[in-house]
N, CA, C and O atoms as a CHARMM CRD file, in Angstrom:
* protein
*
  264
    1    1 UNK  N    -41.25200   9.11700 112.78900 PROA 1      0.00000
    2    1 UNK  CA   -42.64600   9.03600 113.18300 PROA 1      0.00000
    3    1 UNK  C    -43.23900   7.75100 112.61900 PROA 1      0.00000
    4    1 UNK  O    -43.35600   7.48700 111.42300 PROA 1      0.00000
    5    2 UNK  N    -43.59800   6.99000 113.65100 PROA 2      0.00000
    6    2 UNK  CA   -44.69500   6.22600 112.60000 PROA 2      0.00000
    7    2 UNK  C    -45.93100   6.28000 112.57900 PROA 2      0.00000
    8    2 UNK  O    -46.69100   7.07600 113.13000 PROA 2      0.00000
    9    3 UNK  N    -46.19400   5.14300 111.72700 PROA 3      0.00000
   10    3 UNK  CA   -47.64900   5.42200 110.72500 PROA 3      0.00000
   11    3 UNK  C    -48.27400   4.60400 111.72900 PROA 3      0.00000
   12    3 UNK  O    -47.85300   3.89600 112.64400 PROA 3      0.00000
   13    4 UNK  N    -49.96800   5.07000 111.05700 PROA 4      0.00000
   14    4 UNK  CA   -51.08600   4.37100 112.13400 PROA 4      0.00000
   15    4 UNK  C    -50.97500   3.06800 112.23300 PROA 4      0.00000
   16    4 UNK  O    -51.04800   2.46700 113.30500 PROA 4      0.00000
   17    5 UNK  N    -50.73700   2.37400 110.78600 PROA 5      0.00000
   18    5 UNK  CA   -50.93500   0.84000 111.10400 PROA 5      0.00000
   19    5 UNK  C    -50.15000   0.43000 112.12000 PROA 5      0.00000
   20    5 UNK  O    -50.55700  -0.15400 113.12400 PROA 5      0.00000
   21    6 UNK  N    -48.71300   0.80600 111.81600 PROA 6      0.00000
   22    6 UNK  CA   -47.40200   0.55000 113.17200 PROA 6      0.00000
   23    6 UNK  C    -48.03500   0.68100 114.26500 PROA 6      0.00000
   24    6 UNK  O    -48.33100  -0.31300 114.92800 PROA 6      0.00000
   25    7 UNK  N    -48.37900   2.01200 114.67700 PROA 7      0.00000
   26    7 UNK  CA   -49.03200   2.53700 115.99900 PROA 7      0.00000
   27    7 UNK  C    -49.87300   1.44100 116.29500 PROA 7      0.00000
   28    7 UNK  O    -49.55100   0.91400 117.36000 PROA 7      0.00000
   29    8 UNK  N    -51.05700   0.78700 115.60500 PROA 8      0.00000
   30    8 UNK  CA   -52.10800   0.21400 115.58200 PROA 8      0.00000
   31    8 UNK  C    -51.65900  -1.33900 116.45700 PROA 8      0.00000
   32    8 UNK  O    -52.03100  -1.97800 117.44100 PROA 8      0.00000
   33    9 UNK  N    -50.50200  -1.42500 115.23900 PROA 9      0.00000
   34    9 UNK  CA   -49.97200  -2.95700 115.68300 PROA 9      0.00000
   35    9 UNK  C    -49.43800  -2.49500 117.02400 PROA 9      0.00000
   36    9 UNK  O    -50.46400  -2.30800 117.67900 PROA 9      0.00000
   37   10 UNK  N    -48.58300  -2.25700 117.65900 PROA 10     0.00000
   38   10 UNK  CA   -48.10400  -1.57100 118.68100 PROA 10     0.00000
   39   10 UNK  C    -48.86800  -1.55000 120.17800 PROA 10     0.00000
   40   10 UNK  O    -48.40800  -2.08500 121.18600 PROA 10     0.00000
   41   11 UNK  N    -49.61100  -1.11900 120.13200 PROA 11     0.00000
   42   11 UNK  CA   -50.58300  -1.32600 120.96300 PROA 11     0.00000
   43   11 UNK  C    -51.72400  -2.78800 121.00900 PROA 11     0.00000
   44   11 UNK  O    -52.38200  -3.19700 121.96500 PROA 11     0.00000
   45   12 UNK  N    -51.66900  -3.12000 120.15000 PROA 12     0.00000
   46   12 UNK  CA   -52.32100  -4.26700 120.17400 PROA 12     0.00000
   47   12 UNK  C    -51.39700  -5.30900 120.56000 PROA 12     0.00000
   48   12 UNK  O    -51.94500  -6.30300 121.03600 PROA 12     0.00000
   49   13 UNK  N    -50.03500  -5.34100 120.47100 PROA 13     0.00000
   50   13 UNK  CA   -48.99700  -6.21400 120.78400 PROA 13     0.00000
   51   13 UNK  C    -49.16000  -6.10100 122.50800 PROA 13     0.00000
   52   13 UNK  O    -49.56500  -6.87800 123.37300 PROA 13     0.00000
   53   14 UNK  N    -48.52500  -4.46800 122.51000 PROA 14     0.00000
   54   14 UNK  CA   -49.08800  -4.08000 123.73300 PROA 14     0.00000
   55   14 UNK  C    -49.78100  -4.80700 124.60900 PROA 14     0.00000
   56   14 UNK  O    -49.24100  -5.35900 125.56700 PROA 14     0.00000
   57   15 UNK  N    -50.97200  -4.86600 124.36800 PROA 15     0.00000
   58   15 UNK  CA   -52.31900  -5.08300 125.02500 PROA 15     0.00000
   59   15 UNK  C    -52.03000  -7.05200 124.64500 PROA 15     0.00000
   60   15 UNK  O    -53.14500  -7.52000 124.87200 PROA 15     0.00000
   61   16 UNK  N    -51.49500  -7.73500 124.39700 PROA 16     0.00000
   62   16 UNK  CA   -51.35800  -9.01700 124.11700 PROA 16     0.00000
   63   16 UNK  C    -50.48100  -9.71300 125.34600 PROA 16     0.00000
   64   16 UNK  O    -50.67600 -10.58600 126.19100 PROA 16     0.00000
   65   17 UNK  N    -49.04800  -8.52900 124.82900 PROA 17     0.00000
   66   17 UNK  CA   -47.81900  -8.73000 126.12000 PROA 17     0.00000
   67   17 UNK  C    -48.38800  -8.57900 127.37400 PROA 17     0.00000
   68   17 UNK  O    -48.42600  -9.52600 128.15900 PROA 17     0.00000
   69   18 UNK  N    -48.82500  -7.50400 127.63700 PROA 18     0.00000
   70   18 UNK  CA   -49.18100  -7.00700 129.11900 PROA 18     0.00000
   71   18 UNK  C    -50.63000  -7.60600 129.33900 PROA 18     0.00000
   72   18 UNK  O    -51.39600  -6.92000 130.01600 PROA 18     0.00000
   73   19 UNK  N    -51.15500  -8.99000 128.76600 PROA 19     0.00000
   74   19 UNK  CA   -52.70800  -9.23300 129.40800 PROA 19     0.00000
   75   19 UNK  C    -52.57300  -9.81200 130.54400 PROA 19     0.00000
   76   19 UNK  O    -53.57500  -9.75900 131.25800 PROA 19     0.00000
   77   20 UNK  N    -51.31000 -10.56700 131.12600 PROA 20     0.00000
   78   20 UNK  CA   -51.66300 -10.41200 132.78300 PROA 20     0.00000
   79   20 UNK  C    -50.75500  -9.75800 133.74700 PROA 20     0.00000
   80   20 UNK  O    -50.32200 -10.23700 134.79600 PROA 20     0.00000
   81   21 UNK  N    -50.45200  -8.17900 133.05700 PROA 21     0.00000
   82   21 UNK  CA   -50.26800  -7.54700 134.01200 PROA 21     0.00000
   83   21 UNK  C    -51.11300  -6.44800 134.42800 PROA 21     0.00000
   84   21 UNK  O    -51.65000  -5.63000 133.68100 PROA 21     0.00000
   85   22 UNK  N    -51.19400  -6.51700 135.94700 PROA 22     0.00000
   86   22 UNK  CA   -51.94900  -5.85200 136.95600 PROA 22     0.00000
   87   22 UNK  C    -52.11600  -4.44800 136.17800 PROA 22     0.00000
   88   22 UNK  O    -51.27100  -3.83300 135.52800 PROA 22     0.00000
   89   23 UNK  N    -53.74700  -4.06300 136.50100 PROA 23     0.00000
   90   23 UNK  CA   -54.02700  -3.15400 135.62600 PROA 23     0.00000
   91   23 UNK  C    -53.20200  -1.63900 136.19700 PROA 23     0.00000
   92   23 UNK  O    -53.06300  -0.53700 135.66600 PROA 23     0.00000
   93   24 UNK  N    -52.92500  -1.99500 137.03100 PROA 24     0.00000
   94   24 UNK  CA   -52.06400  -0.66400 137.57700 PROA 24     0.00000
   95   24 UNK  C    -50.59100  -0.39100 137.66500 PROA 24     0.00000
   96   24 UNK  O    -49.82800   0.49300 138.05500 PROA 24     0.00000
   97   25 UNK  N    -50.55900  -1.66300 137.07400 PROA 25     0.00000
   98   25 UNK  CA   -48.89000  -1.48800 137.12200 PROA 25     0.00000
   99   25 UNK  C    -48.05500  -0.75700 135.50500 PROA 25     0.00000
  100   25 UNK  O    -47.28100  -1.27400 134.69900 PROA 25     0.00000
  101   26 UNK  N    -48.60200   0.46800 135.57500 PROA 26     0.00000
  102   26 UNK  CA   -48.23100   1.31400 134.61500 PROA 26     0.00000
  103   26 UNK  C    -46.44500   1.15500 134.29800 PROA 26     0.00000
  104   26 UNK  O    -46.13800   1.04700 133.11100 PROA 26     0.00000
  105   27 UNK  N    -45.33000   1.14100 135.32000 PROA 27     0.00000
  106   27 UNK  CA   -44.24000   1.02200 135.14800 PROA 27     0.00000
  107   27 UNK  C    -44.07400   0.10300 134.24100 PROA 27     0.00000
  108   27 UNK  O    -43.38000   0.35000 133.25500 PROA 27     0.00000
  109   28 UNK  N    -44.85500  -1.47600 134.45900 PROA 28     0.00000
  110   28 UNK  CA   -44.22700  -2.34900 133.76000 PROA 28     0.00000
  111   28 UNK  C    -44.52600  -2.09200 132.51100 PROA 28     0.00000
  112   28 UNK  O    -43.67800  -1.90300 131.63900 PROA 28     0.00000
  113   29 UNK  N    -45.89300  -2.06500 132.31700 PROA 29     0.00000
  114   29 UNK  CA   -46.12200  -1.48800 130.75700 PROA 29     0.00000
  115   29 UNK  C    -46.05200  -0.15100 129.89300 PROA 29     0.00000
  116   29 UNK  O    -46.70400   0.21400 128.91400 PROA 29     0.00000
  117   30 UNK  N    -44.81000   0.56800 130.76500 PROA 30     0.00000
  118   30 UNK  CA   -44.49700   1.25100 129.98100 PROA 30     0.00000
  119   30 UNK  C    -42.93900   1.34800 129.58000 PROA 30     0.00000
  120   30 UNK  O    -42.40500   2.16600 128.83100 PROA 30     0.00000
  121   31 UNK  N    -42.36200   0.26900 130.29900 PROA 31     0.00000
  122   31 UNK  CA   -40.96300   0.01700 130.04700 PROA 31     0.00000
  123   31 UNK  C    -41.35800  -1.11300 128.93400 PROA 31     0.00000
  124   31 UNK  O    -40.62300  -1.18700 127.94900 PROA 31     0.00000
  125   32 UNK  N    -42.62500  -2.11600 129.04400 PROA 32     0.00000
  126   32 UNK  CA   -42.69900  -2.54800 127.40500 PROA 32     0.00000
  127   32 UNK  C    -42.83000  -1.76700 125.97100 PROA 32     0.00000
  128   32 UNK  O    -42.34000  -1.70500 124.84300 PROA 32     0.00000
  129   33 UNK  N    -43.69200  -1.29600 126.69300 PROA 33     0.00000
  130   33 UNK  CA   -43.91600  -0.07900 125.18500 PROA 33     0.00000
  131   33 UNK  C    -42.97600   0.16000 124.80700 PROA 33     0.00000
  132   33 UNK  O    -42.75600  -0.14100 123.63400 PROA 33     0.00000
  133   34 UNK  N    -41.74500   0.94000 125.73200 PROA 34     0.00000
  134   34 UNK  CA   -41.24900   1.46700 125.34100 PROA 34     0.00000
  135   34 UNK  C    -40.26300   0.73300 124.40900 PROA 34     0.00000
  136   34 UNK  O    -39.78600   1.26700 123.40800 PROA 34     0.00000
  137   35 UNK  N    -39.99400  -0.50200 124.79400 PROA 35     0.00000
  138   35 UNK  CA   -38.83500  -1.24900 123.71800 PROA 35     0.00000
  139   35 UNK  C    -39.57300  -1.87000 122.52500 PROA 35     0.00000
  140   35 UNK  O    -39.18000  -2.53600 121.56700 PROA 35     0.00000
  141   36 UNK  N    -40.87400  -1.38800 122.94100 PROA 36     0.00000
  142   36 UNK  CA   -41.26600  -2.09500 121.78800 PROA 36     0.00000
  143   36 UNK  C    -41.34900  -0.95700 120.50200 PROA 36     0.00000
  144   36 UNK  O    -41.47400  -1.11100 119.28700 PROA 36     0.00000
  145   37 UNK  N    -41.22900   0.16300 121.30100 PROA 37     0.00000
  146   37 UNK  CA   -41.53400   1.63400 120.10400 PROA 37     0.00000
  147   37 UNK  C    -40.27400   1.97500 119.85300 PROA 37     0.00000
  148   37 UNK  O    -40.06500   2.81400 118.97600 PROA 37     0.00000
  149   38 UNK  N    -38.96300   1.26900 120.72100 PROA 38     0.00000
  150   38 UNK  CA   -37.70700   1.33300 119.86400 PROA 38     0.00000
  151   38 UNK  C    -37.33000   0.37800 118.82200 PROA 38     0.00000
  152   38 UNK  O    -36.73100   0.57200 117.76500 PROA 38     0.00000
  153   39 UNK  N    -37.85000  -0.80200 119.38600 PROA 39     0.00000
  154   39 UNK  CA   -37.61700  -1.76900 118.22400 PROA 39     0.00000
  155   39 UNK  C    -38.10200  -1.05000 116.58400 PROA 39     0.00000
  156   39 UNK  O    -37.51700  -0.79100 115.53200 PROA 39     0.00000
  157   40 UNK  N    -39.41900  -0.93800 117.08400 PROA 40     0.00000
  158   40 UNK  CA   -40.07400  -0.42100 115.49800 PROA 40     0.00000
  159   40 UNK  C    -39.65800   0.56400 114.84900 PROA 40     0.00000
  160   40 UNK  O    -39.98300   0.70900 113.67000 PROA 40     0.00000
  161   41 UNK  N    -38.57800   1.74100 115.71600 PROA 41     0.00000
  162   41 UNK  CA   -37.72800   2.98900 115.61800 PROA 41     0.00000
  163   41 UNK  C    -36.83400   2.50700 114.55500 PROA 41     0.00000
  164   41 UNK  O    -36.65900   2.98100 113.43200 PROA 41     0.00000
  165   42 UNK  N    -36.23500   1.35500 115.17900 PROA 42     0.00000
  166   42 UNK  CA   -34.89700   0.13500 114.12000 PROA 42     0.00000
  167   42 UNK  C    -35.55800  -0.11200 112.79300 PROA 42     0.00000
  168   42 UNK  O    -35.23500  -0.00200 111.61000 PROA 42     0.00000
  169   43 UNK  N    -36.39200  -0.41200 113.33000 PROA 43     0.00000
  170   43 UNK  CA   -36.84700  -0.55900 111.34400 PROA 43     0.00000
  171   43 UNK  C    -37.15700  -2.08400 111.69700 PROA 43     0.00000
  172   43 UNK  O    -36.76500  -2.82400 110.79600 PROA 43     0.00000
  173   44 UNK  N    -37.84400  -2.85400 112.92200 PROA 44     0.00000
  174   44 UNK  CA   -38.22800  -4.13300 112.89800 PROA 44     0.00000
  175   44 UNK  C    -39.91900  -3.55400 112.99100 PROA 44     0.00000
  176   44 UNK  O    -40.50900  -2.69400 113.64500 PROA 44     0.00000
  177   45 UNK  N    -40.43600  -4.96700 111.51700 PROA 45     0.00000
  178   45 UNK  CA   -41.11200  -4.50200 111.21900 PROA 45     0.00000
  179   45 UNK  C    -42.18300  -6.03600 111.72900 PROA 45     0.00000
  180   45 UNK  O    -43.38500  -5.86500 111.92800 PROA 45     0.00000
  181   46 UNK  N    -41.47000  -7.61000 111.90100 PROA 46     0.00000
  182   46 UNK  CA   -41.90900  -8.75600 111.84500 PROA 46     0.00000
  183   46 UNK  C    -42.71500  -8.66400 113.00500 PROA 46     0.00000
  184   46 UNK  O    -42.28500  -8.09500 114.00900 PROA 46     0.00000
  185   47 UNK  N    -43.89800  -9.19500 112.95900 PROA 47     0.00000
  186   47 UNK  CA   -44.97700  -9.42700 114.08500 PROA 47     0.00000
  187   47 UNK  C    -44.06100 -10.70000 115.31700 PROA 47     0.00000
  188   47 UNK  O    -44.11400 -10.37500 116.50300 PROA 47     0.00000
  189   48 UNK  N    -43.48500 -11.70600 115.05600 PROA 48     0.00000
  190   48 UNK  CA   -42.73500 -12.52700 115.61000 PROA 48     0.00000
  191   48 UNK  C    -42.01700 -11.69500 116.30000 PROA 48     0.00000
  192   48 UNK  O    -42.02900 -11.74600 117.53000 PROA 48     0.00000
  193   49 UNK  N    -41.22300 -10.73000 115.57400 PROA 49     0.00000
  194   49 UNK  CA   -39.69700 -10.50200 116.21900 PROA 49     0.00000
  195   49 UNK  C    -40.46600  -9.24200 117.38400 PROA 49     0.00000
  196   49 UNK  O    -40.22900  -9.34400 118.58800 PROA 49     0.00000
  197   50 UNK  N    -41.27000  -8.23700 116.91100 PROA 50     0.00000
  198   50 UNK  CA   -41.70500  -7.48200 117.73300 PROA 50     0.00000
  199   50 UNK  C    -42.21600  -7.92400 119.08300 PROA 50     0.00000
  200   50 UNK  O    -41.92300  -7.33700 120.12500 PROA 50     0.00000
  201   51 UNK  N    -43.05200  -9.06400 119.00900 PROA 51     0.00000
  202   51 UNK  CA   -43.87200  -9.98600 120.18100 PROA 51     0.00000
  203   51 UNK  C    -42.26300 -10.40600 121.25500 PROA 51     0.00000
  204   51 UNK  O    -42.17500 -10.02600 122.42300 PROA 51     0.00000
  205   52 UNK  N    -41.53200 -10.94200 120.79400 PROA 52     0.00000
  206   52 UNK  CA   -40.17900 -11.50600 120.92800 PROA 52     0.00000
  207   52 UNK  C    -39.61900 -10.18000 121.91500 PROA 52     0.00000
  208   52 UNK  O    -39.58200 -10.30100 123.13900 PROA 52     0.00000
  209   53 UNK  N    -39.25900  -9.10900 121.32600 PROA 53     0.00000
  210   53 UNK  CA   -38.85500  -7.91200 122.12700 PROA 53     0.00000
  211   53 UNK  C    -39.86600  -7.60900 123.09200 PROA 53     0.00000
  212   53 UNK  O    -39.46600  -7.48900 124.25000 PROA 53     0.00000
  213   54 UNK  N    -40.87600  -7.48400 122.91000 PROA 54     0.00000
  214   54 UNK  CA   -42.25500  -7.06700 124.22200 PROA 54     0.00000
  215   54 UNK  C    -41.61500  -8.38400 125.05200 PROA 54     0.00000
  216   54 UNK  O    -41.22800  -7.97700 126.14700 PROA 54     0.00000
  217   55 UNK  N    -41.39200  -9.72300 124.90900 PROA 55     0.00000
  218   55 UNK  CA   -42.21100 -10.00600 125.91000 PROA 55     0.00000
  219   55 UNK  C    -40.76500 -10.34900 126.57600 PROA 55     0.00000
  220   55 UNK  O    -40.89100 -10.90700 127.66600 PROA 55     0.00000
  221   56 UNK  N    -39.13200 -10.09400 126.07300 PROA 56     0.00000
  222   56 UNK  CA   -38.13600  -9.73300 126.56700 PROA 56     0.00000
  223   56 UNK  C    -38.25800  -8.86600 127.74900 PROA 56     0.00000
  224   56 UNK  O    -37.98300  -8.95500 128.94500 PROA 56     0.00000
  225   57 UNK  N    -38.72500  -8.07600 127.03500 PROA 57     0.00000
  226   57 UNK  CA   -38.41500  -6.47200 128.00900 PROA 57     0.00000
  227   57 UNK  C    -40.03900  -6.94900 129.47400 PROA 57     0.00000
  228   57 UNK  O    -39.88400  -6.43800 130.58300 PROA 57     0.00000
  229   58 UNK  N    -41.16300  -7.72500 129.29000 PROA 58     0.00000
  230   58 UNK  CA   -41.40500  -8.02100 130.32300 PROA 58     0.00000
  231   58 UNK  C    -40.83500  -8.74700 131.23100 PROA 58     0.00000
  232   58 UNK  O    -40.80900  -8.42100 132.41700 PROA 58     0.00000
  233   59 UNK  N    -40.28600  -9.87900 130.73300 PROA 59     0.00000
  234   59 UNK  CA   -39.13100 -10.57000 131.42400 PROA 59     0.00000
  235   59 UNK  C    -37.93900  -9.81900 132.38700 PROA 59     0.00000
  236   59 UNK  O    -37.35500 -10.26000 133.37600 PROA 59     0.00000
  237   60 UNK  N    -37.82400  -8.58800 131.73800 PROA 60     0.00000
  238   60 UNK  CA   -36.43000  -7.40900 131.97200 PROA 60     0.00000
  239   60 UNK  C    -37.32700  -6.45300 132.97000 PROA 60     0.00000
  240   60 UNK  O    -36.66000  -5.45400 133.23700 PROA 60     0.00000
  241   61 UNK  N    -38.32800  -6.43200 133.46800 PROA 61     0.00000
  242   61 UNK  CA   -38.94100  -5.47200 133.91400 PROA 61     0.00000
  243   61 UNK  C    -38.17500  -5.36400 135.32900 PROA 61     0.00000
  244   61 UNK  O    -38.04500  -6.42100 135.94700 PROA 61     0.00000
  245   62 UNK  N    -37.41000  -3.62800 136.16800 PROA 62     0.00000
  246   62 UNK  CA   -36.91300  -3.86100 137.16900 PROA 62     0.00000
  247   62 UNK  C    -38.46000  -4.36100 138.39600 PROA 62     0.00000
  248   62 UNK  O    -39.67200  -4.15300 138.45500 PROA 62     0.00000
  249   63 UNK  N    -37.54000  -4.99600 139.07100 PROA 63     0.00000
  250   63 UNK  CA   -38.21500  -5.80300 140.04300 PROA 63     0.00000
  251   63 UNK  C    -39.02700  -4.73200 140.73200 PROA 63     0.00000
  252   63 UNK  O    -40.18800  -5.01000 141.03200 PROA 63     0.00000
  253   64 UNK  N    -38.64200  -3.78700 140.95500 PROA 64     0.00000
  254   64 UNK  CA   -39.36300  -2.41800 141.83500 PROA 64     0.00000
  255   64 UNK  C    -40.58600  -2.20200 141.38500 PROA 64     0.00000
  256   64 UNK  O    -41.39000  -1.78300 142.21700 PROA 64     0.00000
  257   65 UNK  N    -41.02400  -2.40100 140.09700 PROA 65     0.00000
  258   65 UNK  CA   -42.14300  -2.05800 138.99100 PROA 65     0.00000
  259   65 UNK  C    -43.09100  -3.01200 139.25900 PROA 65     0.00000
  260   65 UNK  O    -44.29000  -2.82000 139.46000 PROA 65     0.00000
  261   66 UNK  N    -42.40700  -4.20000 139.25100 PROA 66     0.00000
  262   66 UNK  CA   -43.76600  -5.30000 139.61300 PROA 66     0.00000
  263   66 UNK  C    -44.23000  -5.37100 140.87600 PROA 66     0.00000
  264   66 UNK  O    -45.16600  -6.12200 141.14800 PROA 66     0.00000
């Protein structure tokens, strides 16, 4: 489980990665989240390396989503 600050950062990364994606395109930003709430699962804790994985996994988003 993590803690609020994690959570906190998380979503704010979130909301950084995904600022120009379409407000409806829930798929894409939730296949970010989601690597981004595994990364932090690993025990990565660096604001760099986390930003780094978000904006991977937007890059990785299947094409169907966008």
């Amino acid at each position: 489980m993590l803690n609020s600050e994690t959570t906190a950062l998380l979503r704010a990364l979130l909301q950084e990665i995904c600022e120009e994606v379409g407000q409806y395109e829930n798929g894409t930003r939730a296949h970010v989240a989601a690597k981004l709430l595994e990364a932090a699962a690993r025990g990565e804790q660096t604001i760099e390396n986390l930003k780094a994985t978000g904006r991977e996994a937007l890059r990785r988003t299947p094409t169907m989503w966008r």
